[in-house]
KEFI-802087 format. One line per field, with one value per residue (C-alpha): residue number from 1; residue in three letters; x, y, z. Coordinates in nm, 2 decimals, always signed. Example, Ala and Ser with C-alpha at 12.3 -4.5 7.8 and 13.67 -1.06 7.14 Angstrom:
<nodes>
n: (1,2);
res: (ALA,SER);
xx: (+1.23,+1.37);
yy: (-0.45,-0.11);
zz: (+0.78,+0.71);
</nodes>
This chain:
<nodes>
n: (1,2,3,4,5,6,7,8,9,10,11,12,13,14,15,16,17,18,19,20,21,22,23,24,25,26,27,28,29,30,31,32,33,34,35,36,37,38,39,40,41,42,43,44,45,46,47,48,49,50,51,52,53,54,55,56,57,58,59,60,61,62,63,64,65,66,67,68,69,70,71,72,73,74,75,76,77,78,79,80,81,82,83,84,85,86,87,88,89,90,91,92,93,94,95,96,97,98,99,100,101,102,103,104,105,106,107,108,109,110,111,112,113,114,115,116,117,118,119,120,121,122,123,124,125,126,127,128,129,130,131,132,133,134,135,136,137,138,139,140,141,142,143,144,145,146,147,148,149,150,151,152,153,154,155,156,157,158,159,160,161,162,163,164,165,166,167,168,169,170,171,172,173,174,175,176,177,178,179,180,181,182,183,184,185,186,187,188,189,190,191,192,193,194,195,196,197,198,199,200,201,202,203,204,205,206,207,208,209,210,211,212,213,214,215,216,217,218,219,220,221,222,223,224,225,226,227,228,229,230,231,232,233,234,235,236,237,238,239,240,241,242,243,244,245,246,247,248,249,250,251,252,253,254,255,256,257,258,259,260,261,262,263,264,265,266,267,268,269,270,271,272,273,274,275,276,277,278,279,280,281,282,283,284,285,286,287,288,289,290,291,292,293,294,295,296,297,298,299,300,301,302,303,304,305,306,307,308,309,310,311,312,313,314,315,316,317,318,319,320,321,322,323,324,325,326,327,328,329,330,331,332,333,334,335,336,337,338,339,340,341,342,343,344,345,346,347,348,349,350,351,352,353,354,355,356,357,358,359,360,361,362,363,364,365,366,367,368,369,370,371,372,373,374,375,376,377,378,379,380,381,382,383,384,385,386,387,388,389,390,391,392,393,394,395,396,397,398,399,400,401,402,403,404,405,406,407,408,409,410,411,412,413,414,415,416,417,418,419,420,421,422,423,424,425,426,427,428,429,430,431,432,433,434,435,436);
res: (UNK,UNK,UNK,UNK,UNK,UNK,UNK,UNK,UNK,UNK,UNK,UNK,UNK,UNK,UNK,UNK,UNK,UNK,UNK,UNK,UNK,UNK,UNK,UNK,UNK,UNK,UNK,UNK,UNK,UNK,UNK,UNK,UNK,UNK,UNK,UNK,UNK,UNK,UNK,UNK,UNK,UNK,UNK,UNK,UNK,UNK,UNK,UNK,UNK,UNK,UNK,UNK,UNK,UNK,UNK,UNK,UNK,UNK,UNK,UNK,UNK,UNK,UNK,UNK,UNK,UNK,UNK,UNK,UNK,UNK,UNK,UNK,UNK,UNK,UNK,UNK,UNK,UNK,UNK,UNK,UNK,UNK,UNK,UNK,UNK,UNK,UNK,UNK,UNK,UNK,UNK,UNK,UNK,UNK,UNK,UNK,UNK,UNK,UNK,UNK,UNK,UNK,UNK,UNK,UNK,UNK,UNK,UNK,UNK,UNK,UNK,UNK,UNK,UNK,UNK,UNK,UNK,UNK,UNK,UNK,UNK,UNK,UNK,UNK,UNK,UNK,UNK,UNK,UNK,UNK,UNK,UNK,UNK,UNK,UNK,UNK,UNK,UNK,UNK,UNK,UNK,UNK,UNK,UNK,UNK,UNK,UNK,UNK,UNK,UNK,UNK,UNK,UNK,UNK,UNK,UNK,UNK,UNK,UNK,UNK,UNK,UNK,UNK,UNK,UNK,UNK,UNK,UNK,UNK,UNK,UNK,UNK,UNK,UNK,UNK,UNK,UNK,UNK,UNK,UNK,UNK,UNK,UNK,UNK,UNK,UNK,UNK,UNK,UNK,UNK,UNK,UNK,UNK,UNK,UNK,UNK,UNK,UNK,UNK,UNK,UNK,UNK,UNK,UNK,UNK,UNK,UNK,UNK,UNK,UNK,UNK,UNK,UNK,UNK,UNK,UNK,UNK,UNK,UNK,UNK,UNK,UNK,UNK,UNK,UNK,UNK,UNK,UNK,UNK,UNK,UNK,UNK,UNK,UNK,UNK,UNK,UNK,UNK,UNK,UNK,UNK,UNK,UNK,UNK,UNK,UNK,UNK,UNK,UNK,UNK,UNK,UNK,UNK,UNK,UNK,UNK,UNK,UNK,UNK,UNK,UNK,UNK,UNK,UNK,UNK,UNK,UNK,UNK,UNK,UNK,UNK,UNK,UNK,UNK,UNK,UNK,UNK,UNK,UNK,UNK,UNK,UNK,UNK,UNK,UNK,UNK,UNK,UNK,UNK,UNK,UNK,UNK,UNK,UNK,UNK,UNK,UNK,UNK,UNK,UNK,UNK,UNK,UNK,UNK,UNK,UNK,UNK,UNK,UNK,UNK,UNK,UNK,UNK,UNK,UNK,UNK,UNK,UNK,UNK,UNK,UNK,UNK,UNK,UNK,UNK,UNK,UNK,UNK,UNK,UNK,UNK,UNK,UNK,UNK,UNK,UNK,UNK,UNK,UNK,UNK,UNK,UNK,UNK,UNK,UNK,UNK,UNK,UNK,UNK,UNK,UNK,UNK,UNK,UNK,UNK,UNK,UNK,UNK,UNK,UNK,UNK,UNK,UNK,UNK,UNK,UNK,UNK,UNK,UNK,UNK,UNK,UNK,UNK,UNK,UNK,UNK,UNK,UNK,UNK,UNK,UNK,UNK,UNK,UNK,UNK,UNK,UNK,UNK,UNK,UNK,UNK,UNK,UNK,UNK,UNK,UNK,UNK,UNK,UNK,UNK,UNK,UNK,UNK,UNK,UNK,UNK,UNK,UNK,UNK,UNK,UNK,UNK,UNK,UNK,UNK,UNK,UNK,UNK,UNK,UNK,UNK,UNK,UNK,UNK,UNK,UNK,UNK,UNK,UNK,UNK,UNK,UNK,UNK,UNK,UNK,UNK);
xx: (+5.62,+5.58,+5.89,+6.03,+6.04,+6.39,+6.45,+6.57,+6.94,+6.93,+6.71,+6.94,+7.25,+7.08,+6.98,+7.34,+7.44,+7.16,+7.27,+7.67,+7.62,+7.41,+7.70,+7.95,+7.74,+7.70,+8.14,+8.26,+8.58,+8.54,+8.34,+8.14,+8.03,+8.22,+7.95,+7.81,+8.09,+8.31,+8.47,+8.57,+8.53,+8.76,+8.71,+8.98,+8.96,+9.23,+9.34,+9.48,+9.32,+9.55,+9.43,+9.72,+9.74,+9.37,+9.45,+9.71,+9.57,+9.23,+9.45,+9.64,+9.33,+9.15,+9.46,+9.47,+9.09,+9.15,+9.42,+9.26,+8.91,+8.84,+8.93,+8.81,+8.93,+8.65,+8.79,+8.64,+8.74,+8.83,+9.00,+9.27,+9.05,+8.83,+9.01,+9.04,+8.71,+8.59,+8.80,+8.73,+8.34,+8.37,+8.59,+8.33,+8.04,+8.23,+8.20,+8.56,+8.72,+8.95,+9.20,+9.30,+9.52,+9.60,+9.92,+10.18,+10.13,+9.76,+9.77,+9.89,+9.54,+9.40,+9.67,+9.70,+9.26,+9.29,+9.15,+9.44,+9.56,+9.91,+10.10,+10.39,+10.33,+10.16,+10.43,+10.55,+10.95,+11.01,+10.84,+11.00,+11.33,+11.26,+11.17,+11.43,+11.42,+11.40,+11.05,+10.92,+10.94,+10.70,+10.45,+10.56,+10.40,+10.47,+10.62,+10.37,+10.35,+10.03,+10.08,+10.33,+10.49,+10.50,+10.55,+10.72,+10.84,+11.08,+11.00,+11.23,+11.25,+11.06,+11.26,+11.24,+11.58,+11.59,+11.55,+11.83,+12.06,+12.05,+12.10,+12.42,+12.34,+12.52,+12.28,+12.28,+12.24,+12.25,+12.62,+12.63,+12.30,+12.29,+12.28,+11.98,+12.18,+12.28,+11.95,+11.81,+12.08,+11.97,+11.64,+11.72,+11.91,+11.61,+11.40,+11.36,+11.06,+10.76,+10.91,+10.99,+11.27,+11.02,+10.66,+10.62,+10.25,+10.21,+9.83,+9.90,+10.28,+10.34,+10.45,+10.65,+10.88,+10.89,+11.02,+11.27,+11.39,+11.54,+11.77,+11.93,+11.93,+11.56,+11.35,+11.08,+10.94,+11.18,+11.08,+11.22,+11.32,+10.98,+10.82,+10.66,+10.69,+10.77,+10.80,+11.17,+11.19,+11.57,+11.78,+11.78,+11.44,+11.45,+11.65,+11.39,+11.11,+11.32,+11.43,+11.09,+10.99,+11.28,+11.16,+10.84,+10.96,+11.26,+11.41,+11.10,+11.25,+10.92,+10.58,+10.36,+10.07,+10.10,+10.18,+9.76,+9.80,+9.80,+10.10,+9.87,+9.77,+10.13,+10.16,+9.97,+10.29,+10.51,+10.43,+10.40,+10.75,+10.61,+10.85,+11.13,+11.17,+10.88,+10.90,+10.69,+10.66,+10.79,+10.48,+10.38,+10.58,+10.28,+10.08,+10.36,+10.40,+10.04,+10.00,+10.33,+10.31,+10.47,+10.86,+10.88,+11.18,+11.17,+11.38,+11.41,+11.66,+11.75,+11.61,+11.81,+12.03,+12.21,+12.36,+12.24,+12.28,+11.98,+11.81,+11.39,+11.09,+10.86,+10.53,+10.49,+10.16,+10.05,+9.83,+9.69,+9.46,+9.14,+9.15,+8.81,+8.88,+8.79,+9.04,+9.35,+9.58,+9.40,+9.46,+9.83,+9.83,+9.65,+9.91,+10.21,+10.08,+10.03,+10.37,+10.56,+10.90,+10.71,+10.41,+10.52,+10.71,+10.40,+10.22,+10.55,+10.50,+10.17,+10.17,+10.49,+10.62,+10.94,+10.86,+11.00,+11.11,+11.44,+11.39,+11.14,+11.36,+11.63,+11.43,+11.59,+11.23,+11.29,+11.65,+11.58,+11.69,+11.31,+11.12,+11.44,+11.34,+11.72,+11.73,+11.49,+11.57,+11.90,+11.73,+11.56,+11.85,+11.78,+11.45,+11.34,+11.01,+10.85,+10.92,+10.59,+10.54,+10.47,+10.32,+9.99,+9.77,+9.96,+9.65,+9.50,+9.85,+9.89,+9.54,+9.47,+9.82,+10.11,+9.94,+9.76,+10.13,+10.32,+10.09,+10.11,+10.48,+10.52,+10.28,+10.48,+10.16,+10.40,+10.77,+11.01,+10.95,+10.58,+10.60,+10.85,+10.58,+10.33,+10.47,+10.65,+10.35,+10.03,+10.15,+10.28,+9.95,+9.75,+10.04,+10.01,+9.61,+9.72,+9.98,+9.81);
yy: (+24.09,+24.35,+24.38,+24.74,+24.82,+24.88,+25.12,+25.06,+24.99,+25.31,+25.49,+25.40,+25.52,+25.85,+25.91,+25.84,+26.08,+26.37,+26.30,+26.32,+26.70,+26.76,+26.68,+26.87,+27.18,+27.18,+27.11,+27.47,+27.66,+27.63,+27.34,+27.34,+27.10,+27.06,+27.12,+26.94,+26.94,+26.84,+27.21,+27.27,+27.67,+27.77,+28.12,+28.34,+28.63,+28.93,+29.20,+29.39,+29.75,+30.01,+30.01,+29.87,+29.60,+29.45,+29.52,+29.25,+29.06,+29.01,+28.97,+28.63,+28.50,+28.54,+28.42,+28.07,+28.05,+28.07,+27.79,+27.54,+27.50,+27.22,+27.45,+27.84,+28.10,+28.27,+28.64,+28.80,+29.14,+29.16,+29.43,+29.52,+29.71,+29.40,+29.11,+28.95,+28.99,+28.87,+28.53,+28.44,+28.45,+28.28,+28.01,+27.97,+27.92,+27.70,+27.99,+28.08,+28.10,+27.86,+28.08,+28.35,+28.66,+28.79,+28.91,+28.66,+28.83,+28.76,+28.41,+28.24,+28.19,+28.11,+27.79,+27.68,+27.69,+27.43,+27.71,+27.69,+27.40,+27.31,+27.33,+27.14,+26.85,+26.99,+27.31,+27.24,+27.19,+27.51,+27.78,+27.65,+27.67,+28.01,+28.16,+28.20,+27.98,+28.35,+28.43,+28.10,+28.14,+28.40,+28.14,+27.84,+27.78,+27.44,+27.14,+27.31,+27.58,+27.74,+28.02,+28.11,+28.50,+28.63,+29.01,+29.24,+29.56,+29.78,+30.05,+30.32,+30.71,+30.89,+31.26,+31.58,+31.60,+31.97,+32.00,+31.76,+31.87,+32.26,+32.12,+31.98,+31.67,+31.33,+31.14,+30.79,+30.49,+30.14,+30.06,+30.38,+30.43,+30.66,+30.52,+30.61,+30.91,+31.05,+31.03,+31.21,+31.50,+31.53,+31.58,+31.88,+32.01,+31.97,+32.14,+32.53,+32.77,+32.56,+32.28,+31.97,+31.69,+31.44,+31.36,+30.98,+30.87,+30.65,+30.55,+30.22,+30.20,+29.83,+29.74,+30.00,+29.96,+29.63,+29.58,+29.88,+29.74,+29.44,+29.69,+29.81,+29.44,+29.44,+29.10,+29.18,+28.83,+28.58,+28.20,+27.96,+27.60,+27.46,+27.73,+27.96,+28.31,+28.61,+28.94,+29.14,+29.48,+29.53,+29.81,+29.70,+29.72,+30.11,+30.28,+30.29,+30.41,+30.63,+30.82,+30.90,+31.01,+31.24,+31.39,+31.44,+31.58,+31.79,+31.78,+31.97,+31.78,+31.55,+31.67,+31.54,+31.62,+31.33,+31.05,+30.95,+30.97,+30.70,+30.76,+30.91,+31.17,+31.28,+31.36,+31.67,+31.81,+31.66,+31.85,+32.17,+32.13,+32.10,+31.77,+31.72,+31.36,+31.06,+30.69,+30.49,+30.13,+30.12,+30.10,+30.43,+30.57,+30.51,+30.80,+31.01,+30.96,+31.03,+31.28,+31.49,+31.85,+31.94,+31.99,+31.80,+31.63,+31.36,+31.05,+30.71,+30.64,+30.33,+30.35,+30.41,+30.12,+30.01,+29.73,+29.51,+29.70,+29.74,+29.39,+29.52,+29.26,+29.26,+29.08,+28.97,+28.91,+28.58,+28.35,+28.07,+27.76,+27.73,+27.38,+27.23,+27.37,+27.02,+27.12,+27.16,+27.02,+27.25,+27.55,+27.49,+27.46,+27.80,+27.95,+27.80,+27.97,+28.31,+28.31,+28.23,+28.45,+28.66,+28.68,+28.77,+29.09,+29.18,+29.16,+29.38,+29.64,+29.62,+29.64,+29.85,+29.58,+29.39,+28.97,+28.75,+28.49,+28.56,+28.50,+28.79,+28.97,+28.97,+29.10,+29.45,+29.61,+29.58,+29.74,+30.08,+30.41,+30.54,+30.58,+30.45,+30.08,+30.01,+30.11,+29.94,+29.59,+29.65,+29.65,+29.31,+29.07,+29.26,+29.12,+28.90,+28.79,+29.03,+28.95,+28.90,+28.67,+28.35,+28.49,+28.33,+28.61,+28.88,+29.04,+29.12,+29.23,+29.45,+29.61,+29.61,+29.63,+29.79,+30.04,+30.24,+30.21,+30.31,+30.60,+30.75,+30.68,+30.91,+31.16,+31.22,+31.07,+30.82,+30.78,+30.49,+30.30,+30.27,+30.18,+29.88,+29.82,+29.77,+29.57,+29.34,+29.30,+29.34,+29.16,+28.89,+28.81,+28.86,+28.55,+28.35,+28.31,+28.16,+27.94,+27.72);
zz: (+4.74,+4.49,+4.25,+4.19,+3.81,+3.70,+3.39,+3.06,+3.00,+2.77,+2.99,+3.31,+3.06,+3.08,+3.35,+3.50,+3.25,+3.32,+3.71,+3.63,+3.45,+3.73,+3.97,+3.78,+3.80,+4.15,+4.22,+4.30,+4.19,+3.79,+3.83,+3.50,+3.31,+2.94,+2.69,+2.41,+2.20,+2.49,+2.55,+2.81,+3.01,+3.24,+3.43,+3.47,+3.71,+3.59,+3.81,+3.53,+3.58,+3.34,+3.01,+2.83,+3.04,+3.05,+2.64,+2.64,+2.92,+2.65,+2.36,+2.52,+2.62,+2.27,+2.13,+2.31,+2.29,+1.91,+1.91,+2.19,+2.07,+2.31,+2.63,+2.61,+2.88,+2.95,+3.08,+3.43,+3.57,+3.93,+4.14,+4.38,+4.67,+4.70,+4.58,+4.95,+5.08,+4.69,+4.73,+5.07,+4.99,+4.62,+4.81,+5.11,+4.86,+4.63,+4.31,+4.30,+3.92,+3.83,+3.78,+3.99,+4.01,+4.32,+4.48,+4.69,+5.01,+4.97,+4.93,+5.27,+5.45,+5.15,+5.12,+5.45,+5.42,+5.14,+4.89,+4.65,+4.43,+4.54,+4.14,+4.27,+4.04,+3.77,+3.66,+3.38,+3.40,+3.13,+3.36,+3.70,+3.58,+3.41,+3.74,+4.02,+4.35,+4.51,+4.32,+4.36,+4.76,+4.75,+4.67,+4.88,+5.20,+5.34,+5.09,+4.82,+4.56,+4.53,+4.30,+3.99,+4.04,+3.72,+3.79,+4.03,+4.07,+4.32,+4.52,+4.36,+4.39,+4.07,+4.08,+3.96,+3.73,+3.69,+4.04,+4.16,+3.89,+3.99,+4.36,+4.28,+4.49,+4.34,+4.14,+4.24,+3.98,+4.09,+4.11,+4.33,+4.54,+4.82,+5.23,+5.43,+5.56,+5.25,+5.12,+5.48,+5.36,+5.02,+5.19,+5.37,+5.08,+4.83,+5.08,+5.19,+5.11,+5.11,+4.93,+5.05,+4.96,+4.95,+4.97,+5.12,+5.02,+5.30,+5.30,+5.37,+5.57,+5.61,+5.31,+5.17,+5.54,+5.56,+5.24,+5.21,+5.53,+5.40,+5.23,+5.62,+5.75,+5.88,+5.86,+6.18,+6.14,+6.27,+6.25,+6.49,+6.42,+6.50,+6.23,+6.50,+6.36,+6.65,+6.61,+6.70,+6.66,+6.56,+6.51,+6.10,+6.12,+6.28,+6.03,+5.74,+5.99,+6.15,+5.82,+5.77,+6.14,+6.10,+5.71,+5.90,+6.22,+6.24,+5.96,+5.75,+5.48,+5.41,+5.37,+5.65,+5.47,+5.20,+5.51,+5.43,+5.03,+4.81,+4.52,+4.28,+4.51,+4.54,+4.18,+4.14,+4.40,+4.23,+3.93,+4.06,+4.24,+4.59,+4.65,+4.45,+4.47,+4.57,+4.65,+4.44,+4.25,+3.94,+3.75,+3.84,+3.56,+3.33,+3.54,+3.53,+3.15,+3.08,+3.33,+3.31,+3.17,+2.89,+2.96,+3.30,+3.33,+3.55,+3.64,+3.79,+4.09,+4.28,+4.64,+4.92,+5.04,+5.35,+5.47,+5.28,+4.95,+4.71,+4.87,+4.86,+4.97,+4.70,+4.67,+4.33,+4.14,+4.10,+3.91,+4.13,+4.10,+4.29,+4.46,+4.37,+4.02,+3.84,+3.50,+3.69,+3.44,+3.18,+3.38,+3.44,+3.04,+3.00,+3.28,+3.06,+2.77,+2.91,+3.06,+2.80,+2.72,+2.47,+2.60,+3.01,+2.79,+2.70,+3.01,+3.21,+2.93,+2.93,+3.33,+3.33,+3.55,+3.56,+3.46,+3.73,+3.41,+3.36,+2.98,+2.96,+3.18,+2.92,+2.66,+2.46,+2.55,+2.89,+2.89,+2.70,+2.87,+2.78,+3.07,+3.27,+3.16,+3.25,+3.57,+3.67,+3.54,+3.69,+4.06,+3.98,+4.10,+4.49,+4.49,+4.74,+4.93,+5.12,+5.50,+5.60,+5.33,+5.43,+5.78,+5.89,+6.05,+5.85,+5.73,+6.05,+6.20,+5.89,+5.99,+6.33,+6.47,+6.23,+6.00,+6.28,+6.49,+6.18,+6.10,+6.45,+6.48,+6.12,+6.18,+6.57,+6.79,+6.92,+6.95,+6.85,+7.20,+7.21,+6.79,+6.93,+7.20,+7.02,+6.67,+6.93,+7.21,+7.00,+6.70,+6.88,+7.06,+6.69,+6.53,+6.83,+6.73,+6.40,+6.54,+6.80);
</nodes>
């Protein structure tokens, strides 16, 4: 019998090394190798679009690279209008970054698919005690946590001041908001001659009801004992959309024109005093500051409330860990870094966002009465999750079901009936596929 020649000890030593880097390399998520020295490379993808912000998104990251030599962040640009479709393929062919920025209502498929780290046991005690239980549910599916909400914002109404104040209508603040029906007054007041109360930019519907419905008792998605998830279509959950199908419709006190726009493309109107008043995120005050014309006088106002006061769903962003990432404990140190007090001010200003840490949230910076700061830090204690939050299948309700029945409902195509039909019969059959 022939005997097999066996290699070296040294050589065998190498070749187990050679075959280890080679295994590395082929692991997806961040699964690269260290390097020579040892360093370690971790990929983070950034969602950060406005100037300012991908600014001080860079800065952090050259600032830990230049105090952790042994594990460098290595920056990636993503974007909103593809972030999904990006993730689901980088998960399915194992190339996903290590770190990922994403939004909370984005993240359920990809935790119950096993595509996100669960961070329960690796958060450092500091950051999940900085941010509230009520943030931290906006990234909790199951017994885990698969992402850290860092920052929010509230739907609020940007106004025309000049406008409101030769109107003589009350000017709510946040102790003193208007209801739903004062606001559907104001409306008509503001409007006459070609001008309109309000412009609602409505291109995608979904989310901006759902989550100003929590503030008139509305929740849609009700979960029974056994965690099935049905869809009710309550009177809480009609006084939002009806508001607007009345703007729209018989009031004249809305534009109907706008109910396709995105926010930005209301702002040329707003300007030009076509609407006095438009619902928007808070961040948007950046575009209005760099794109306001000399003398315009705007203003930030508390959204509309109802029964249950100022309450709003939001969605936070989030920073997440992919699950085949092999430097998860190196990744939670990059994310405790970044969210630090200090530096989650910087990212809100930066973002002209409100930080979910409740450290950041006290900063002086973030309580100044330029640019309304002030008003809207004091709407950040109504924030809660967004109702569909946690919802398996809410993506393809949101697309094939809701958005198309929203739009029709607002633009007068269908009336309050067939909207209930179809939220409660169509979305109901699109949940029940993710719930077998």
């Amino acid at each position: 019998m022939r005997r097999r020649r066996t290699a070296p000890p040294r050589t065998l030593a190498v070749l187990v090394a050679v075959l280890a880097v080679l295994l590395a390399g082929c692991t997806g998520g961040g699964g690269r190798a260290a390097d020579a020295d040892g360093r370690i490379t971790l990929r983070f993808q950034s969602l950060a679009w406005q100037e300012e912000s991908v600014a001080v998104t860079k800065e952090l990251v050259a600032e830990w690279n230049a105090t952790h030599p042994g594990v460098r962040v290595e920056y990636v640009q993503g974007s909103w209008d593809s972030v999904h479709d990006q993730l689901l393929t980088s998960f399915e062919g194992g190339e996903a970054p290590d770190i990922i920025h994403d939004a909370s209502d984005d993240l359920a498929d990809f935790a119950y698919g096993g595509h996100l780290a669960d961070l329960t046991g690796l958060l450092p005690a500091r950051l999940r005690s900085d941010i509230p239980d009520r943030s931290w549910r906006t990234t909790t599916f199951g017994d885990g946590i698969y992402g850290v909400p860092f920052l929010q914002e509230p739907r609020v109404l940007i106004a025309d001041a000049d406008r409101l104040a030769e109107s003589g209508v009350r000017i709510p603040t946040p102790e003193r908001p208007w209801s739903w029906a004062e606001f559907r007054e104001v409306t008509r007041t503001l409007s006459g001659d070609g001008r309109y109360g309000v412009a609602w930019p409505l291109k995608d519907p979904v989310s901006a009801t759902l989550n100003l419905s929590l503030s008139t008792g509305g929740r849609l998605f009700h979960r029974d004992p056994d965690g099935k998830v049905t869809i009710r279509y309550e009177p809480g959950d009609a006084v939002v959309p009806n508001t607007i199908h009345a703007q729209t419709g018989p009031d004249a006190s809305a534009s109907p024109t706008t109910l396709g726009s995105g926010g930005s493309d209301t702002l040329p109107g707003f300007f030009g005093g076509r609407y006095a008043m438009v619902p928007l995120g808070f961040s948007y005050r950046q575009q209005i500051v760099q794109q306001a014309p000399e003398g315009f006088d705007w203003q930030v106002l508390p959204a509309p409330a109802g029964a249950g006061g100022l309450t709003q769903g939001v969605s936070p962003q989030t920073l997440s860990i992919a699950a085949d990432s092999p430097y998860p404990e190196q990744a939670v140190a990059f994310l405790d870094f970044l969210l630090q007090p200090r530096n989650m001010v910087r990212l809100a200003l930066g973002d002209w966002m409100l930080p979910t840490g409740t450290a950041a949230l006290a900063d002086p910076a973030l309580h100044t009465t330029e640019h309304d700061w002030a008003t809207g830090t004091a709407l950040a204690a109504g924030l809660r999750p967004a109702p569909a939050q946690s919802v398996r299948g809410y993506p393809e309700w949101k697309d094939k079901v809701a958005t198309p029945a929203f739009q029709e409902y607002y633009s007068g195509a269908i009336d309050a009936a067939e909207l209930e039909r179809r939220l409660e019969r169509d979305g109901n059959l699109v949940l029940a596929r993710y719930q077998r």
